[in-house]
C-alpha positions as CSV (number, residue, x, y, z in Angstrom):
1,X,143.8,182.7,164.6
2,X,142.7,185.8,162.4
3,X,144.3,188.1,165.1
4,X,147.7,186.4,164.7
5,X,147.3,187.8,160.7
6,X,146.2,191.2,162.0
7,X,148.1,194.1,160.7
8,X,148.0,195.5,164.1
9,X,150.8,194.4,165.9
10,X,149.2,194.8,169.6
11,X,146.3,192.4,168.1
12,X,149.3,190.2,167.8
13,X,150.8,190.2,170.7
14,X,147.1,190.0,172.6
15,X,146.6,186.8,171.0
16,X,149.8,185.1,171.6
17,X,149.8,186.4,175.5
18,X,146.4,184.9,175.4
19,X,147.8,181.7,173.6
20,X,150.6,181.5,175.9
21,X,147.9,181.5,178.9
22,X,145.8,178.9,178.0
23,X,147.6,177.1,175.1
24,X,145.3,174.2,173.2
25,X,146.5,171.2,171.4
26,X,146.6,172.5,167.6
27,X,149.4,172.0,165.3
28,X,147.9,175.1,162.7
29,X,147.8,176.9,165.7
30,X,151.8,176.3,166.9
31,X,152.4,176.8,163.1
32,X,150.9,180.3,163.1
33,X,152.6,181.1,166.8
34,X,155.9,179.7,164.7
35,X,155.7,182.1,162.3
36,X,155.3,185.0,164.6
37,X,159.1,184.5,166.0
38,X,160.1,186.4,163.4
39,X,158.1,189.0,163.6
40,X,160.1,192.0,165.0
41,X,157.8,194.8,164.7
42,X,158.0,197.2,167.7
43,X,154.1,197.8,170.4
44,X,153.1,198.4,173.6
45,X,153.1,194.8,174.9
46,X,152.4,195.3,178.6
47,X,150.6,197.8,181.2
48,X,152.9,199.3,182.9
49,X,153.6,200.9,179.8
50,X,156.5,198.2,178.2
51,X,157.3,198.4,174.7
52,X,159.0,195.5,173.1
53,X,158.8,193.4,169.8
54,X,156.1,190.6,169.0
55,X,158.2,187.8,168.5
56,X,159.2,188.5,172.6
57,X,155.9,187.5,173.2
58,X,155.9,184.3,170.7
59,X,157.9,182.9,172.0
60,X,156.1,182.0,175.2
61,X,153.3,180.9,173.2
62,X,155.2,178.6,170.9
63,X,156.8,176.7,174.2
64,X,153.2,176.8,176.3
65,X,151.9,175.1,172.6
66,X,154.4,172.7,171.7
67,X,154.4,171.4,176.1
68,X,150.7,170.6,175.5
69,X,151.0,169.3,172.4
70,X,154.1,167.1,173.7
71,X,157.1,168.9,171.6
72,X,159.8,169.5,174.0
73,X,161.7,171.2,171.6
74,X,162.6,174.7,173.3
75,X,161.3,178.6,171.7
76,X,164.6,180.6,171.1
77,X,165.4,183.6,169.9
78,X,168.5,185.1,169.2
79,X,169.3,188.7,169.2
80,X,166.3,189.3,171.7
81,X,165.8,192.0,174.1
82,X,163.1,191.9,176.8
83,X,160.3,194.7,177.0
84,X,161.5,197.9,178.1
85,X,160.3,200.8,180.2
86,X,159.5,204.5,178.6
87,X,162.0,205.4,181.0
88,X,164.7,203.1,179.7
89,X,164.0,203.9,176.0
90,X,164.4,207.4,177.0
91,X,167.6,206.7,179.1
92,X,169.4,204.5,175.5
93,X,168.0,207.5,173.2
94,X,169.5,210.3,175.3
95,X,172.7,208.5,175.6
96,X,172.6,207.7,172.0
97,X,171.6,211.1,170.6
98,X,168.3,209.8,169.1
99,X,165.1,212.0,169.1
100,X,161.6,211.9,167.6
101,X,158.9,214.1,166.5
102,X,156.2,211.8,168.0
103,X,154.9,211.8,171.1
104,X,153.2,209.6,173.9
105,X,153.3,205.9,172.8
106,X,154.3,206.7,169.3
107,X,157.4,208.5,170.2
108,X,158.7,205.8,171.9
109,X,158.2,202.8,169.8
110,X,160.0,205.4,167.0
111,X,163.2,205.6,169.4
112,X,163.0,202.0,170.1
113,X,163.1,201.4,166.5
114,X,166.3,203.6,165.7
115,X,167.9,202.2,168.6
116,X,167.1,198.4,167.3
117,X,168.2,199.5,163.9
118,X,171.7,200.8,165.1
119,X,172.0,198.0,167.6
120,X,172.1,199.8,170.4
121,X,169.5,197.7,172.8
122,X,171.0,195.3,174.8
123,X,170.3,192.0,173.4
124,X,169.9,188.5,174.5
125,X,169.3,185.0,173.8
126,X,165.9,183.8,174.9
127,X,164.7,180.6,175.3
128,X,161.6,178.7,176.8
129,X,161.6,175.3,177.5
130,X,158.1,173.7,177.4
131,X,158.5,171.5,180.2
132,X,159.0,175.0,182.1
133,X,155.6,176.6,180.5
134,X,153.9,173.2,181.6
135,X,154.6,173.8,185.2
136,X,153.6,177.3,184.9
137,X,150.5,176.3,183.4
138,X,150.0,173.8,186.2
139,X,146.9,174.5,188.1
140,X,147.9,172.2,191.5
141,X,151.7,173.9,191.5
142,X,151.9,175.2,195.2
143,X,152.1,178.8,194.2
144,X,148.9,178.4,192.1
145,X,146.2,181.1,193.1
């Protein structure tokens, strides 16, 4: 649980993919996973390089906790947008006129975050029913490797 506090957001988001892989039965632990659907602060989140915000990745933990702990209340977020490609981030900056003096990695979280700030990421509402993480969790599903 110490990595869900961590001040590095890719320790974060680590965890709750982790979480959201093999979720246990703890209520602190949902609490803590809770708490992170608000956090909107901008990392790598997946190789190929995708950069999106924590809470993205919350929210599958939340709904893979609250299915084994027997909540069927659903993970949403509003105002959401799902992990995007370098490429794509560079594709909204041009069109938008946004630049940054970083490079690599760096570079493109900063345009990400001016883009988020002046709302121009496309944006959804997400939402993950437990009932669908328990299926994906099931080991004897017929796609199951």
């Amino acid at each position: 649980m110490r990595q869900l506090s961590s001040a590095d957001p890719n320790a974060r988001v680590r965890s709750l993919q982790a979480i959201a892989e093999r979720p246990i039965a703890d209520a602190t632990l949902l609490a803590e996973c809770e708490r992170l659907l608000d956090d909107r602060e901008i990392c790598l989140v997946q190789i190929p390089l995708r950069f999106g915000e924590v809470r993205v990745e919350a929210v599958g933990a939340v709904a893979a906790l609250r299915h084994v702990l027997g909540i069927e209340t659903p993970a949403v977020l509003d105002n959401a947008f799902f992990p995007l490609t370098v490429d794509r981030v560079g594709q909204l900056s041009r069109t938008a006129g946004i630049e940054s003096s970083l490079s690599g990695p760096e570079g493109t979280i900063d345009k990400l975050r001016q883009l988020r700030m002046n709302g121009q990421v496309p944006t959804l509402t997400i939402r993950r029913e437990p009932r669908e993480m328990g299926e994906l969790l099931d080991p004897n599903r017929s796609d199951a490797r």
